[in-house]
MILO-744126 format. One record per residue: residue in one letter; chain; x, y, z of N, C-alpha, C, O, CB in turn. Coordinates in nm, 2 decimals. Glycine has a CB too. Example, Ala and Ser with C-alpha at 12.3 -4.5 7.8 and 13.67 -1.06 7.14 Angstrom:
 r c     nx     ny     nz    cax    cay    caz     cx     cy     cz     ox     oy     oz    cbx    cby    cbz
 A A   1.32  -0.57   0.78   1.23  -0.45   0.78   1.32  -0.33   0.78   1.42  -0.33   0.85   1.13  -0.45   0.90
 S A   1.28  -0.22   0.71   1.37  -0.11   0.71   1.29   0.00   0.79   1.34   0.11   0.80   1.41  -0.06   0.57
This chain:
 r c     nx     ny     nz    cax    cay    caz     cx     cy     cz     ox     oy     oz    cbx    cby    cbz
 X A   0.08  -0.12   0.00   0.00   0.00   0.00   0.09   0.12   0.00   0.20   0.12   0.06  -0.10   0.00   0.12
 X A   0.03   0.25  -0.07   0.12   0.34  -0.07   0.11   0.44   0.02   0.00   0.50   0.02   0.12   0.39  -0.18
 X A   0.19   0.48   0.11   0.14   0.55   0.24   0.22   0.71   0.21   0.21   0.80   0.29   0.21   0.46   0.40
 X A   0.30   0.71   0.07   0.29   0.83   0.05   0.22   0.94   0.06   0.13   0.93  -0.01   0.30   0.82   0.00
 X A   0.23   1.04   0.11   0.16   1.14   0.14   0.11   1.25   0.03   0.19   1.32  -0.03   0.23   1.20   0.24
 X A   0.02   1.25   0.01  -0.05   1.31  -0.11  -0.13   1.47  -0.12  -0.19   1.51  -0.02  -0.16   1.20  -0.14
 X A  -0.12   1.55  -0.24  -0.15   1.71  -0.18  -0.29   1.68  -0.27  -0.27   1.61  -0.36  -0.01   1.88  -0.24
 X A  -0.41   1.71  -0.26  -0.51   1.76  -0.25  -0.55   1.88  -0.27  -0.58   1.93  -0.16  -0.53   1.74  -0.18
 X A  -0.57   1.99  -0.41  -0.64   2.07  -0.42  -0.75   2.07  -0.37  -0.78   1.96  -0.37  -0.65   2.09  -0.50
 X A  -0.87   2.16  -0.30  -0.99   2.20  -0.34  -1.05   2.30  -0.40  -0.99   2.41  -0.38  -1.03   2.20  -0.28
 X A  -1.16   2.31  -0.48  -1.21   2.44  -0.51  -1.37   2.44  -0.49  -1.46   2.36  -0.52  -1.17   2.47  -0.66
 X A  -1.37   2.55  -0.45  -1.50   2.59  -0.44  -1.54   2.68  -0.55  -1.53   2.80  -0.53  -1.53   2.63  -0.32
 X A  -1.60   2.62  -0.69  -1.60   2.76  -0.76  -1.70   2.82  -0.75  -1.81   2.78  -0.72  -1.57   2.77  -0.89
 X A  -1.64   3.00  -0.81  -1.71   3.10  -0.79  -1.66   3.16  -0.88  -1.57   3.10  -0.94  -1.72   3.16  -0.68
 X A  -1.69   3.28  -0.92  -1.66   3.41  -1.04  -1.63   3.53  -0.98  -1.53   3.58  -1.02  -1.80   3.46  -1.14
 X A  -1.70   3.59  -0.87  -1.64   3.70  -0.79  -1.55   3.64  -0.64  -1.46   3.70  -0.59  -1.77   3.81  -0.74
 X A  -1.59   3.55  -0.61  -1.49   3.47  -0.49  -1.50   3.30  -0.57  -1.58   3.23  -0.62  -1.58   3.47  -0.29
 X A  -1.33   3.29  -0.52  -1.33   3.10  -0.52  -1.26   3.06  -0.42  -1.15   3.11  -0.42  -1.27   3.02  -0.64
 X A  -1.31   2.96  -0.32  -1.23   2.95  -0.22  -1.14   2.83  -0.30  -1.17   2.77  -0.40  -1.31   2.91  -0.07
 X A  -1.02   2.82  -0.23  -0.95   2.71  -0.24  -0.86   2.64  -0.12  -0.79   2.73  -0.06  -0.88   2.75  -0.35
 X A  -0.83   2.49  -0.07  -0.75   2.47  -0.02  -0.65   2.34  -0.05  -0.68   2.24  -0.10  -0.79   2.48   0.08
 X A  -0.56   2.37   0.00  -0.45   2.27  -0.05  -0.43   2.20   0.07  -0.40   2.27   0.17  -0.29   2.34  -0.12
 X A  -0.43   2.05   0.10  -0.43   1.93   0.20  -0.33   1.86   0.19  -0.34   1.81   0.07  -0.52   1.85   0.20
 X A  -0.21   1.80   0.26  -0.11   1.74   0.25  -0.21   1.59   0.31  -0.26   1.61   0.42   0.03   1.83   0.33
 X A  -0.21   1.50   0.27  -0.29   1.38   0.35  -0.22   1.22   0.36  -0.17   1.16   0.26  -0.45   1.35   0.27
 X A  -0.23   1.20   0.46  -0.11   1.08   0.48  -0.21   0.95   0.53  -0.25   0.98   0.64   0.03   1.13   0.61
 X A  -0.25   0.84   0.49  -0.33   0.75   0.56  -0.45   0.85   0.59  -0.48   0.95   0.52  -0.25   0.68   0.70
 X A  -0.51   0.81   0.70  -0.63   0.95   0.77  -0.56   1.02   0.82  -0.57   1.01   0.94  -0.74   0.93   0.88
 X A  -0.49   1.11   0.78  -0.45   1.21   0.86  -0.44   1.34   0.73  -0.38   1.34   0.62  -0.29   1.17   0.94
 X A  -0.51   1.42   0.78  -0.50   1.55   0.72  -0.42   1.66   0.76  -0.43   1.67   0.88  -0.60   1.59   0.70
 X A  -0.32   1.78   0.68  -0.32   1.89   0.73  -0.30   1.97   0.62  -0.23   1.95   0.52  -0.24   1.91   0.82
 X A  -0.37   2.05   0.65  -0.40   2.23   0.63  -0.27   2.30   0.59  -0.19   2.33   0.68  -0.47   2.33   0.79
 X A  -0.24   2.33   0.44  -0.12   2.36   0.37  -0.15   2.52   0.37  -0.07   2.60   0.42  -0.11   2.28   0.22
 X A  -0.26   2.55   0.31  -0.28   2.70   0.25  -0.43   2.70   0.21  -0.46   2.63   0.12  -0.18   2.74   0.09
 X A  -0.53   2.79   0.28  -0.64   2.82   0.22  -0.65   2.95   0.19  -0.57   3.04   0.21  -0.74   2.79   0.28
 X A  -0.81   2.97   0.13  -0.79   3.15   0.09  -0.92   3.16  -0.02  -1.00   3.08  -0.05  -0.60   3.20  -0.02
 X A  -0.90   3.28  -0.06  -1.00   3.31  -0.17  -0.94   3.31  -0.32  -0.85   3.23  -0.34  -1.06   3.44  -0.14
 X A  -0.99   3.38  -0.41  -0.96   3.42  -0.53  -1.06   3.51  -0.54  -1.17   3.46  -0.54  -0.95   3.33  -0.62
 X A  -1.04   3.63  -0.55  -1.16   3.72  -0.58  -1.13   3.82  -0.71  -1.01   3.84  -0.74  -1.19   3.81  -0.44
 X A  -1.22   3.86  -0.77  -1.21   3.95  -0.88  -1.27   4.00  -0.89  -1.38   3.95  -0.92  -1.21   3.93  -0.98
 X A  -1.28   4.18  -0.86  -1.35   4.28  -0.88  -1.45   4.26  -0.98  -1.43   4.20  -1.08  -1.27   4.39  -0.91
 X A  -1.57   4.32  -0.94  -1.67   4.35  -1.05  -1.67   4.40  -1.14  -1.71   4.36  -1.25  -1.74   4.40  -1.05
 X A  -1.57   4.56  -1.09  -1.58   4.62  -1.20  -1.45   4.59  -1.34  -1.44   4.65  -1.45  -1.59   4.77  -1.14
 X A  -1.36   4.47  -1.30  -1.29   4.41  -1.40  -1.40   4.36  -1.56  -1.52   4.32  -1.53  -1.23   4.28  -1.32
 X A  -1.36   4.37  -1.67  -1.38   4.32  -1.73  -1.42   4.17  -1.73  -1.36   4.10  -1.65  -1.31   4.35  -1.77
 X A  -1.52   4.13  -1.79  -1.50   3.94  -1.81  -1.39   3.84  -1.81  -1.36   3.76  -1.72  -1.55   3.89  -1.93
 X A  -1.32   3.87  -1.97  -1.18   3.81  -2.00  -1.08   3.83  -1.88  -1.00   3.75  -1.83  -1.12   3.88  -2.13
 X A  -1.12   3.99  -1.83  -0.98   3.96  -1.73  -1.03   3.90  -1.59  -0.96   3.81  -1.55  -0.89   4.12  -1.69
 X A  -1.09   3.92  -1.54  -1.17   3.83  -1.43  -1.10   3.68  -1.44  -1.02   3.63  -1.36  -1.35   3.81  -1.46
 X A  -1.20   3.62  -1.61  -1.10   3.50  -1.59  -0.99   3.46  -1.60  -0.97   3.34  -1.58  -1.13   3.42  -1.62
 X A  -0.89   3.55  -1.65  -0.78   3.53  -1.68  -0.71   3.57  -1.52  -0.59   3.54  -1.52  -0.75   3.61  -1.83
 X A  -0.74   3.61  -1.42  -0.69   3.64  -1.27  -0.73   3.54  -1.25  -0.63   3.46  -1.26  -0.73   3.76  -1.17
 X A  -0.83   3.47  -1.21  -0.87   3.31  -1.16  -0.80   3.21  -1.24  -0.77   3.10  -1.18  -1.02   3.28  -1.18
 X A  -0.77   3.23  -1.34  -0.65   3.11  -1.45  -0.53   3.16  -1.35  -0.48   3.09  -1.25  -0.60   3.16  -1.70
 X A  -0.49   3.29  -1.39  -0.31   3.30  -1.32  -0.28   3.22  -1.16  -0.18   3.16  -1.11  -0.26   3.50  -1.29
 X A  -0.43   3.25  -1.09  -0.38   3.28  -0.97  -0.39   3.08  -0.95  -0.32   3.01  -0.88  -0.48   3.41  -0.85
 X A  -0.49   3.03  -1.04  -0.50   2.91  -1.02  -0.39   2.81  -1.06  -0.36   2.74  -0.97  -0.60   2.89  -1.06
 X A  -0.34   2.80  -1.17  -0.19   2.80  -1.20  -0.06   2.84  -1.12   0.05   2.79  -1.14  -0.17   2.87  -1.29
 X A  -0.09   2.92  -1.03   0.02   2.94  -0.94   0.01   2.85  -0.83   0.11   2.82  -0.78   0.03   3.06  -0.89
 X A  -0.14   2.80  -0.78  -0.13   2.71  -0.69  -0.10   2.57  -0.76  -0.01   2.51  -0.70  -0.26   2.71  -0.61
 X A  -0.13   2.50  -0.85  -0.07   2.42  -0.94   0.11   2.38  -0.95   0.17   2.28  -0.94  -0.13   2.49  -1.06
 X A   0.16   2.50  -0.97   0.28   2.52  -0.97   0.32   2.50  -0.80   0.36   2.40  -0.75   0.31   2.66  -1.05
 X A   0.30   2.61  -0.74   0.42   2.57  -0.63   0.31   2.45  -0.54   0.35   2.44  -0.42   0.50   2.74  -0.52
 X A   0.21   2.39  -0.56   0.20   2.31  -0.42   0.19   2.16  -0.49   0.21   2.05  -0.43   0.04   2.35  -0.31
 X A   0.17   2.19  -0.62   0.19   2.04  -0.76   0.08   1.95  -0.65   0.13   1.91  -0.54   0.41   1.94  -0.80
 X A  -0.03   1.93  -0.68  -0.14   1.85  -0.59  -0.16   1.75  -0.73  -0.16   1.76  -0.85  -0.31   1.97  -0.51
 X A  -0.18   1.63  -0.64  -0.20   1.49  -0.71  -0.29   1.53  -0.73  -0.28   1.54  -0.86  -0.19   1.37  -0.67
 X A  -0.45   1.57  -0.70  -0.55   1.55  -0.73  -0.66   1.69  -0.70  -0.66   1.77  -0.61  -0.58   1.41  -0.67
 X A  -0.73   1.69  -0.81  -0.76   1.84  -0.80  -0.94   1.78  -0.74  -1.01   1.69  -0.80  -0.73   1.95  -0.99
 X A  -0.99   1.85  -0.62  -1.14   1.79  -0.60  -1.21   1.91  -0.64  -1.17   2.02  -0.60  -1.18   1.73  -0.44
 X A  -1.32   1.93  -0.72  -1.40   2.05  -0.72  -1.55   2.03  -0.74  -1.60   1.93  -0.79  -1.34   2.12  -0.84
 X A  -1.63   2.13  -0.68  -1.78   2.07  -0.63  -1.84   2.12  -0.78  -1.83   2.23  -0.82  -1.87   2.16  -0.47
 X A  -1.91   2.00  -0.84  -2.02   2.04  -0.91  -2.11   2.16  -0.92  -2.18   2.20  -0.82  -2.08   1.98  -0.88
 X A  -2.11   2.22  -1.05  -2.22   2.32  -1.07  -2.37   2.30  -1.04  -2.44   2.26  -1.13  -2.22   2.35  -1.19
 X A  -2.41   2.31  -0.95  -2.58   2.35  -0.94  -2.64   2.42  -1.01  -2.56   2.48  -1.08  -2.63   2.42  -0.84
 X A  -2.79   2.44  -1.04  -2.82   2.53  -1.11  -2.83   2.63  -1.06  -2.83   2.63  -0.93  -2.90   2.50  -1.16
 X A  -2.85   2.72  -1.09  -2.91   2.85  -1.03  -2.99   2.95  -1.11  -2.99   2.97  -1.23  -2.80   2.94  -0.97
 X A  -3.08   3.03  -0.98  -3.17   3.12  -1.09  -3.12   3.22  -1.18  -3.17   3.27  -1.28  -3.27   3.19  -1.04
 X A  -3.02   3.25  -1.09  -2.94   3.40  -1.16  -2.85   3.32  -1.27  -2.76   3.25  -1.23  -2.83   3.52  -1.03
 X A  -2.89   3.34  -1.42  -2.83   3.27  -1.51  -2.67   3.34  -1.53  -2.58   3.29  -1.58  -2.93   3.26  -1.66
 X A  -2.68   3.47  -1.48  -2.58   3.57  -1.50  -2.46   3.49  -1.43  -2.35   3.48  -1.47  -2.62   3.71  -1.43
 X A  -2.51   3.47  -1.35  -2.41   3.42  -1.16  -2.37   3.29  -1.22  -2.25   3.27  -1.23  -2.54   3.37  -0.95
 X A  -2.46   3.18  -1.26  -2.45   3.08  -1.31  -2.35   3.05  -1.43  -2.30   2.95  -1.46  -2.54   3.07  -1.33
 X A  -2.36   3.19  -1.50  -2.28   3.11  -1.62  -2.10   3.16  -1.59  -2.00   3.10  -1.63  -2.36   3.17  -1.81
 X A  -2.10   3.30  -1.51  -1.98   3.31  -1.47  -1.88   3.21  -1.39  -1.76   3.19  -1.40  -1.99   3.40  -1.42
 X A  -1.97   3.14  -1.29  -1.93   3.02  -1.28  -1.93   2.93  -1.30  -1.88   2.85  -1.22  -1.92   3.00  -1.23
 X A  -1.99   2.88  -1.40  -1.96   2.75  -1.49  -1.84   2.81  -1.57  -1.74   2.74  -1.55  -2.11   2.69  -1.59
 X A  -1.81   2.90  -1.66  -1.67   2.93  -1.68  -1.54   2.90  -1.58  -1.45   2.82  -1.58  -1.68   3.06  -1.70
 X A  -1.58   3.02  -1.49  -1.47   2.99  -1.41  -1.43   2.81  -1.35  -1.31   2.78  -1.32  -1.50   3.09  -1.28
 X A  -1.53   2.74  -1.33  -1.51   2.61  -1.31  -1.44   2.56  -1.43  -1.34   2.49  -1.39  -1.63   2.55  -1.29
 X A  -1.46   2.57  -1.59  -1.40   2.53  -1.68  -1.26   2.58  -1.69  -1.16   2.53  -1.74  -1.47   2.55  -1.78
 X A  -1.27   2.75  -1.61  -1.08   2.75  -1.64  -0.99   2.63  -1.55  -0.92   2.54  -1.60  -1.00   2.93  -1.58
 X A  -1.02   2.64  -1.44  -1.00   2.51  -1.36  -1.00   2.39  -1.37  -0.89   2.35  -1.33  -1.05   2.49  -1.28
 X A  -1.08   2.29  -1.43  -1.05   2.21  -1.53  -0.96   2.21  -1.64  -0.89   2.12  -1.67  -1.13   2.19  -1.57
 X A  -0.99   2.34  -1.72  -0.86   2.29  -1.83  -0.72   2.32  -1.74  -0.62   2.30  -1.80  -0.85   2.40  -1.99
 X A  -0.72   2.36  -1.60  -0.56   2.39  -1.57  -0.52   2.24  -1.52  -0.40   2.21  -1.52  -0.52   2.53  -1.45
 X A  -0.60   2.17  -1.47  -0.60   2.04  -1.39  -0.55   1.96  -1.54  -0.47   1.86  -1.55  -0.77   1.99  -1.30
 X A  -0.60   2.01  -1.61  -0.59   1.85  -1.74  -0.43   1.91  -1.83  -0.36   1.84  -1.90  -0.80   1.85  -1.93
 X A  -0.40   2.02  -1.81  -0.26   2.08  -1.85  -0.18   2.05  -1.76  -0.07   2.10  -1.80  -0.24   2.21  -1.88
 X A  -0.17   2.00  -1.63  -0.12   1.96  -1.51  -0.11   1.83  -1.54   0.00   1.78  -1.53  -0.20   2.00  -1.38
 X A  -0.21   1.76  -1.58  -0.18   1.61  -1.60  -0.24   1.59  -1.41  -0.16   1.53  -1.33   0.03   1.56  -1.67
 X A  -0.37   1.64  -1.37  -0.39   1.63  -1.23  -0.54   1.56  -1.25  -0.63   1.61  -1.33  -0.37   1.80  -1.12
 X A  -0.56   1.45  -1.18  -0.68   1.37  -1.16  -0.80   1.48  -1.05  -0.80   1.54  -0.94  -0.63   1.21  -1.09
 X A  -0.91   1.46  -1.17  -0.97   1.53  -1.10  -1.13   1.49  -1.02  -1.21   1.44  -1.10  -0.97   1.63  -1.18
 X A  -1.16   1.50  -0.92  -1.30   1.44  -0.85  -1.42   1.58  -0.88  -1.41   1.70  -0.88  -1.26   1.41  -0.64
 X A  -1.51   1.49  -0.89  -1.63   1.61  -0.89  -1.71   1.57  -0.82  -1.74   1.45  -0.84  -1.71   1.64  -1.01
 X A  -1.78   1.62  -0.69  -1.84   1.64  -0.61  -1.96   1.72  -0.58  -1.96   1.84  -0.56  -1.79   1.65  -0.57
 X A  -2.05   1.64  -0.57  -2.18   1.74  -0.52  -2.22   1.79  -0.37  -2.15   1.76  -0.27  -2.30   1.68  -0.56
 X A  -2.31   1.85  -0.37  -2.26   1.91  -0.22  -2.33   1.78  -0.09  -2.30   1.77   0.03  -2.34   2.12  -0.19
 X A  -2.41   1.73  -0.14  -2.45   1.61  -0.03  -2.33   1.51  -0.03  -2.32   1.44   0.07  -2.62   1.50  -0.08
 X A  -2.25   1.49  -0.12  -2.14   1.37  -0.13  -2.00   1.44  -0.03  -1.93   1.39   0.06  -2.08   1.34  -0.32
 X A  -2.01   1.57  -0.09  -1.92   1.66   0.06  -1.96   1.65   0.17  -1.87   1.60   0.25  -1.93   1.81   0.06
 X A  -2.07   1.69   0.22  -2.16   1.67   0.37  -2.16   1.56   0.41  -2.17   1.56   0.53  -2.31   1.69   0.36
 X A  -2.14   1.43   0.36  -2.15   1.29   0.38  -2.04   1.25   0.43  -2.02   1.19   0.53  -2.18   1.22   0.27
 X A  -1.93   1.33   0.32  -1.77   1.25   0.36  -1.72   1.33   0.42  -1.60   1.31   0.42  -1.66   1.21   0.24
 X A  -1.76   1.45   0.52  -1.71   1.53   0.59  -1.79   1.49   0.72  -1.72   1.45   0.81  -1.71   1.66   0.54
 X A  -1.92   1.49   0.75  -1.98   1.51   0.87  -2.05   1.34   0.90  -2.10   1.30   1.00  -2.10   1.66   0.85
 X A  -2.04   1.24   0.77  -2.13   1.14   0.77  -2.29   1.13   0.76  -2.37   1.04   0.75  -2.11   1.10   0.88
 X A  -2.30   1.30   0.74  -2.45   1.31   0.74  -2.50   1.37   0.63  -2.48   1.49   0.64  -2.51   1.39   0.84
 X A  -2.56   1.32   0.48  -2.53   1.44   0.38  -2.64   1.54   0.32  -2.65   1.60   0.21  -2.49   1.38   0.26
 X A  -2.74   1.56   0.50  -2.78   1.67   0.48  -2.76   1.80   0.58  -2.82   1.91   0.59  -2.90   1.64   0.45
 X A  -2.65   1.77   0.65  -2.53   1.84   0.75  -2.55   2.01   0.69  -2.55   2.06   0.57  -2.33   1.76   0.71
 X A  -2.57   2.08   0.80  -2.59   2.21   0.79  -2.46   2.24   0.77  -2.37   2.16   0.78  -2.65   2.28   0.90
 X A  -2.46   2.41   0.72  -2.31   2.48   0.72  -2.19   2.45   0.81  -2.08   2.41   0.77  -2.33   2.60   0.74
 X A  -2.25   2.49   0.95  -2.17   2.49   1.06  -2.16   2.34   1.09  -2.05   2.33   1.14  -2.22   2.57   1.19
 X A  -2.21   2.25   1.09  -2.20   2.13   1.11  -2.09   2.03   0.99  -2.06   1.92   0.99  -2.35   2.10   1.13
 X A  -2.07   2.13   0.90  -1.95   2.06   0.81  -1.84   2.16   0.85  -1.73   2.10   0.84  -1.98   2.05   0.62
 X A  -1.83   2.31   0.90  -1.73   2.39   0.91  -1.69   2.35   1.04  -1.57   2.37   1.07  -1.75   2.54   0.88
 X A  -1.77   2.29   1.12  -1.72   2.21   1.31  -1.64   2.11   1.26  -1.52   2.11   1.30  -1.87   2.12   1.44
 X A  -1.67   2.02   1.19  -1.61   1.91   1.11  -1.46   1.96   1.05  -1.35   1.91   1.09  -1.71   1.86   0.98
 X A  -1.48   2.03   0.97  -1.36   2.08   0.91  -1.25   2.13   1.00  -1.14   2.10   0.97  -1.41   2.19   0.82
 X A  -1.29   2.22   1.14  -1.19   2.25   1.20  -1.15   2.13   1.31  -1.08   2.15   1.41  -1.22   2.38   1.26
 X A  -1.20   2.02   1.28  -1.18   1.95   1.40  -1.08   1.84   1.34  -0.97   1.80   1.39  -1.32   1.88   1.46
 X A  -1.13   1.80   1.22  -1.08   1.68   1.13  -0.88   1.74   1.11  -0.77   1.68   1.13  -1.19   1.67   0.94
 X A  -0.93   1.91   1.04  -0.76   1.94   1.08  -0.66   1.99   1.17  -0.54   2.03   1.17  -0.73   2.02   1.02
 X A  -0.75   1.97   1.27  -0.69   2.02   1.39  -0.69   2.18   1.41  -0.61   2.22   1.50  -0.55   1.97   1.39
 X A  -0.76   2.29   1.35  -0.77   2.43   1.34  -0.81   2.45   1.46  -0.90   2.39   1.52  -0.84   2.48   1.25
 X A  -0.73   2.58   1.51  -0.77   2.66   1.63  -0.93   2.73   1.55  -1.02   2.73   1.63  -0.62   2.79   1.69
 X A  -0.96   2.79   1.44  -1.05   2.85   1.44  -1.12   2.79   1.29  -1.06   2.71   1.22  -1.02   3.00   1.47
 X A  -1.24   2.84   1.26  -1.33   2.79   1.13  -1.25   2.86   0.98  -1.27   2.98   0.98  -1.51   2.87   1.14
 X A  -1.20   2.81   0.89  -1.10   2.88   0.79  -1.20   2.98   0.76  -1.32   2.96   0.78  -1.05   2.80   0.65
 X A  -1.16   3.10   0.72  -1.24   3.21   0.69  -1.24   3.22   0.49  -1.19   3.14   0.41  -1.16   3.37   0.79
 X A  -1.32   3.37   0.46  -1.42   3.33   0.45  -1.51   3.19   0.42  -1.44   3.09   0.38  -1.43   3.39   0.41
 X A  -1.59   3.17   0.44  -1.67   3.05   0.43  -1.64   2.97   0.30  -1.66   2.85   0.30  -1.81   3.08   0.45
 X A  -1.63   3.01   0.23  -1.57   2.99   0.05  -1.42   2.89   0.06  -1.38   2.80  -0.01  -1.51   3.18  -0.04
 X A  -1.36   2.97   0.20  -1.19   2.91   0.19  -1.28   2.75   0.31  -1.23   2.63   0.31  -1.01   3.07   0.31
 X A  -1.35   2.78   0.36  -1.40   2.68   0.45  -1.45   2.55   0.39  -1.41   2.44   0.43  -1.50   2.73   0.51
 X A  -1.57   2.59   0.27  -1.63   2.51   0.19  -1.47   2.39   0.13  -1.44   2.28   0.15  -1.73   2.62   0.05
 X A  -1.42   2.49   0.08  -1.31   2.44  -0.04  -1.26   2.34   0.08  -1.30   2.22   0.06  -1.16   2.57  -0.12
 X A  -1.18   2.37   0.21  -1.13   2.28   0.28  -1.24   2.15   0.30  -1.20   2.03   0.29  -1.10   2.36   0.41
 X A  -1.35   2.17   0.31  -1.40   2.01   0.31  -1.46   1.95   0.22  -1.52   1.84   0.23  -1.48   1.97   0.38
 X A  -1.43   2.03   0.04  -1.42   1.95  -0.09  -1.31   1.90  -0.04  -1.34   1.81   0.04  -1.41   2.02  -0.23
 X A  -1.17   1.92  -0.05  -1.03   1.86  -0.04  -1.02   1.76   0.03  -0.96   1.66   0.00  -0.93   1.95   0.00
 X A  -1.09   1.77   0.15  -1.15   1.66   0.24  -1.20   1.51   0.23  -1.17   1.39   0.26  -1.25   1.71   0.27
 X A  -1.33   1.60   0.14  -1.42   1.49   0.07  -1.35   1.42  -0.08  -1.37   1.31  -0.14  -1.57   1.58   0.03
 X A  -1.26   1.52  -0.10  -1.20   1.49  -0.24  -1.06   1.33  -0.23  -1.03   1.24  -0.30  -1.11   1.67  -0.30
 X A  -1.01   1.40  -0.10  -0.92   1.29  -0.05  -0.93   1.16   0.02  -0.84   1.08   0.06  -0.85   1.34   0.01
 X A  -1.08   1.14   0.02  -1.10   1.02   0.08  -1.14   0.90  -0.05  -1.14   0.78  -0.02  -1.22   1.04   0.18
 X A  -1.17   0.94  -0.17  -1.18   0.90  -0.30  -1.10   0.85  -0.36  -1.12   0.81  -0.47  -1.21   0.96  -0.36
């Protein structure tokens, strides 16, 4: 068995915020490398919006090189506007994972809730209690975006 220790992207995508966290995971044991956002002004342009979410996403690519990229499934949503910015931004992320040569998990958000809390209709705080407990965090990753992403990466590394 390989007990090599393995890095774990997550993403939570978004178009004006994307959380993301990177998981070093050894057997069951997790730890907390780097979380955070990605955010892009509104008043940016489209192209450049996604072209700041490509750079900045590529940079985590590059220096943390994660075996496996986990990222949650698009929902629908009413706001087709909201919706389709991030279904883009989810596709720049994918094509950087498949130029990485990085395996990637798709996840919906009850399969997250499930493999984080055991329960997969687990409230917010009841996967972000999970999340700080499973990595040993003194506090809940902030914003909630960098929180979410930490228990895709989670849910992504138990797969």
């Amino acid at each position: 068995m390989n007990r090599e220790p393995k890095t774990i992207l997550g993403i939570d995508p978004g178009y004006g915020r994307m959380g993301y966290a990177v998981l070093r995971c050894s057997g069951s044991d997790a730890e907390l490398v780097i979380c955070g956002c990605i955010e892009t002004p509104k008043t940016e342009l489209h192209e450049k919006r996604l072209s700041q979410i490509a750079n900045e996403v590529r940079a985590l690519f590059d220096e943390h090189k994660p075996g496996r990229l986990a990222i949650e499934k698009l929902l629908f949503t009413k706001n087709q506007t909201t919706g389709i910015g991030v279904a883009e931004s989810r596709g720049v992320v994918l094509a950087i994972a498949g130029a990485f040569n990085v395996g990637v998990v798709e996840l919906g958000p009850k399969q997250v809730k499930q493999a984080v809390t055991g329960y997969g209709a687990s409230d917010k705080k009841g996967v972000q209690d999970m999340v700080k407990r499973i990595l040993k965090l003194d506090d809940v990753p902030k914003p909630d975006d960098a929180a979410d992403a930490c228990a895709i990466a989670l849910a992504g590394s138990l797969l």
